[in-house]
C-alpha positions in Angstrom: 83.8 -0.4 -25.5 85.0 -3.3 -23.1 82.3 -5.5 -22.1 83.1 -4.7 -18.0 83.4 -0.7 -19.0 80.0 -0.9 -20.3 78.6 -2.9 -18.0 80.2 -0.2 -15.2 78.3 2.5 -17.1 74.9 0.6 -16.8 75.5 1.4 -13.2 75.6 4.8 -13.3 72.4 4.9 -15.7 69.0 4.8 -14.2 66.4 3.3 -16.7 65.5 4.8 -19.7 62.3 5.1 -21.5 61.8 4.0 -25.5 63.5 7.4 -26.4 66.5 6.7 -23.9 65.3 9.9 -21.7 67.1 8.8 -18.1 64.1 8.1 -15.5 64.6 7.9 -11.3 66.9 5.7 -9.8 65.4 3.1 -6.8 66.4 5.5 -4.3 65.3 8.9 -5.9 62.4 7.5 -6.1 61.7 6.5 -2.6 63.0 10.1 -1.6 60.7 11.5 -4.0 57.4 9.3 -2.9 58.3 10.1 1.4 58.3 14.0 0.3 55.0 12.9 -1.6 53.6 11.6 1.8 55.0 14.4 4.0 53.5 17.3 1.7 50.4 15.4 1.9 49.7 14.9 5.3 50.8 18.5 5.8 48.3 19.7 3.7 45.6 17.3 4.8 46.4 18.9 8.3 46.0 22.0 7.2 42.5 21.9 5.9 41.3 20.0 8.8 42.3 22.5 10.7 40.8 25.0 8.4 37.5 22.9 8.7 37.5 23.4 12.0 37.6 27.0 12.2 34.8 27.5 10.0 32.6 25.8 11.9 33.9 27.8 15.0 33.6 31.0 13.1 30.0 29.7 11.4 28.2 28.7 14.8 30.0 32.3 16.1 28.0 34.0 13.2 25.0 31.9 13.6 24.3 33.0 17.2 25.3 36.6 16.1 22.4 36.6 13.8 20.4 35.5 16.0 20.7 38.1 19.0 20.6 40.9 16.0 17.4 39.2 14.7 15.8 38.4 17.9 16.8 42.8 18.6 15.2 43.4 15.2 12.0 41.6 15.8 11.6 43.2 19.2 12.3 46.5 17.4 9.5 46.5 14.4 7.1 44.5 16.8 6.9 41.7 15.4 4.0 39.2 16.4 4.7 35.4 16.7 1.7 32.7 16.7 0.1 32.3 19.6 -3.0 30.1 21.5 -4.6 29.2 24.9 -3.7 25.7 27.0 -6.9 24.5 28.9 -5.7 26.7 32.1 -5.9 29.9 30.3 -2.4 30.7 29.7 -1.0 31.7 26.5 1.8 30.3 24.7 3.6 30.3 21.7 2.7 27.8 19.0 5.2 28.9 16.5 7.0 25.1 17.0 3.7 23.3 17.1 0.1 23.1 18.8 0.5 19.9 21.3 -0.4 22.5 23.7 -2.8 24.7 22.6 -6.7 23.5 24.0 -8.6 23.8 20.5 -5.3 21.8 19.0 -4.9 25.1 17.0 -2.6 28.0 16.8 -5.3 31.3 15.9 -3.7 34.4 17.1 -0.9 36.9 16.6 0.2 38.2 19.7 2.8 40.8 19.9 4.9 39.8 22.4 6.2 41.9 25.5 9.8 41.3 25.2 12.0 38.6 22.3 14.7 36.8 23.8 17.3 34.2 23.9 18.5 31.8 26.8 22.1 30.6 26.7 23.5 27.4 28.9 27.4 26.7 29.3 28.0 23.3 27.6 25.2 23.6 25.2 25.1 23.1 21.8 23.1 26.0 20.3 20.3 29.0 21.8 16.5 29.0 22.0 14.9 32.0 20.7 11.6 32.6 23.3 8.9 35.5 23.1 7.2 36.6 26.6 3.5 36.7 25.4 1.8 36.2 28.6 0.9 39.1 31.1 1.0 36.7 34.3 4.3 35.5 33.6 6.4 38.6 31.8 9.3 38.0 33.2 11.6 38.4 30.5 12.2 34.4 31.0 11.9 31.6 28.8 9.1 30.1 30.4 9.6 25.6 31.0 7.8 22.8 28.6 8.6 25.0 25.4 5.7 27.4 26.3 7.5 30.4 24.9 9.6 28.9 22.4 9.7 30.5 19.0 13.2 28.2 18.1 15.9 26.6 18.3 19.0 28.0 16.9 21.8 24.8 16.6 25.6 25.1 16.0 26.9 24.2 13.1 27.2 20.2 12.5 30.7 18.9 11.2 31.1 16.5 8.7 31.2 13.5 11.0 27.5 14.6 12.1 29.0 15.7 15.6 28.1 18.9 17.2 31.7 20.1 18.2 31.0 23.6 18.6 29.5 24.4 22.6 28.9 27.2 24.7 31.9 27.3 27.0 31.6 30.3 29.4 29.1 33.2 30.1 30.1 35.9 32.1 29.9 39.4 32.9 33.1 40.8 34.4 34.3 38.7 37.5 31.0 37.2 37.5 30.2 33.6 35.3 26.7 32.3 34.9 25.6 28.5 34.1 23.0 29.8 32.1 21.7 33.5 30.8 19.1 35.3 29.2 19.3 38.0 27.0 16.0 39.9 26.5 14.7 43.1 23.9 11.8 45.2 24.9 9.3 45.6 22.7 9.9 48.6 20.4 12.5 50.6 21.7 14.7 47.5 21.3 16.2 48.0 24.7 18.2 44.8 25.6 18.5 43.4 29.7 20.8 41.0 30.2 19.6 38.8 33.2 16.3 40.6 33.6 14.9 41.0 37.5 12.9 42.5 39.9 10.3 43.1 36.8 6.9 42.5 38.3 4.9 40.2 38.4 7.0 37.1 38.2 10.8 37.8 37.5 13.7 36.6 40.0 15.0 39.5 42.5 18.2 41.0 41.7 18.8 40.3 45.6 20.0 43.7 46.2 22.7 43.6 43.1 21.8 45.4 39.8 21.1 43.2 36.8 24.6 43.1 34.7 25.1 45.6 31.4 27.5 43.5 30.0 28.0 40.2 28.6 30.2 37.8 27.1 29.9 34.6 25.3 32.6 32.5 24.6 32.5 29.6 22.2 34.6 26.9 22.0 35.7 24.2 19.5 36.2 20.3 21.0 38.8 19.3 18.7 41.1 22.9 18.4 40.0 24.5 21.9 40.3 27.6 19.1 37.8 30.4 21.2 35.3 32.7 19.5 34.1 35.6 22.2 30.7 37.6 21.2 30.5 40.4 23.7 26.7 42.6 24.4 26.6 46.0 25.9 23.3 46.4 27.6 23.9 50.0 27.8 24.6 50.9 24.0 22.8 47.8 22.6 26.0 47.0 20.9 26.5 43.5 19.7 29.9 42.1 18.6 31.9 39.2 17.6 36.1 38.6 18.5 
């Protein structure tokens, strides 16, 4: 073959290995290496945003449990751990005794009602238990006296809480904050309780609301998880 034939050919012949197999030419290759990138970043996408629906659906579950459990306990009548402060009143001590006068936590007390307050922007629920007779007022009552827990949303992988409480309403209605209350053993759940003596809020003429819904959001998608209660039926339930 002619020296400049040959040499003509080369150009046509992208490298070849020790067994002469052709390989990629420059150009294939930087096609193939961009599709390499795009795929990548597609899928690396794609599980973010797959991250971030679990924790969305995860805190949804998480605060599902928790109005069922909180139901349950009210249900089978379930004591927490109780004491006295120096003024008389009890609290719960199920988080700690800073409060309790002996410094220790001695009783059982089966409570009146189990509960759980909600607050738009927060990041998770507390979990209270209305164990004193002068305030059972199906409230969580200030300085931690009645808390039992605190229920938090999932944490991401950065450590961030992206997962809040973005709206509670009940029909036309929307509420900065909420409680949702069970009665002791027959379970029955108030939403907003009032105008139960001696110390709850008046209803101010309006009856409390049978119906709730709690919307969670996710900071980074905006994606919306809704968990709806029926004060009538009891019924809990997650969209």
């Amino acid at each position: 073959m002619p020296y400049s034939n040959q040499r003509a050919s080369n150009k046509n012949i992208a490298y070849r290995g020790a067994f002469g197999i052709p390989g990629f030419t420059l150009a294939e290759l930087m096609v193939s290496i961009a599709i390499l990138i795009i795929i990548s970043l597609a899928v690396a996408g794609d599980i973010t945003r797959t991250r971030f629906q679990e924790e969305l659906n995860s805190s949804a579950r998480l605060l599902l449990g928790t109005l069922r459990d909180t139901q349950a306990q009210a249900l089978a009548v379930k004591g927490v751990k109780t004491c006295l402060e120096d003024g008389g009143t009890r609290r719960v001590c199920e988080t700690g005794t800073a409060g309790c006068a002996a410094g220790t936590c001695p009783d059982i007390t089966a409570p009146y009602a189990v509960g759980v307050t909600l607050n738009v922007s927060a990041t998770g629920v507390s979990v209270f238990a209305d164990v004193d007779a002068a305030f059972n007022d199906r409230r969580e009552l200030a300085n931690t006296r009645e808390l039992v827990r605190a229920d938090a949303f999932l944490t991401g992988n950065t450590g961030s809480r992206y997962v809040t409480v973005n709206a509670l309403r009940s029909g036309p209605v929307n509420f900065s904050s909420a409680t949702v209350t069970f009665e002791r053993q027959n379970g029955r759940m108030r939403i907003n309780a009032c105008d139960d003596p001696p110390g709850a809020p008046s209803c101010a003429g309006s009856p409390e609301p049978t119906t709730l819904e709690i919307d969670l959001i996710h900071s980074r998608t905006n994606q919306i998880k809704t968990i709806r209660l029926n004060a009538i039926t009891g019924k809990i339930s997650l969209e």
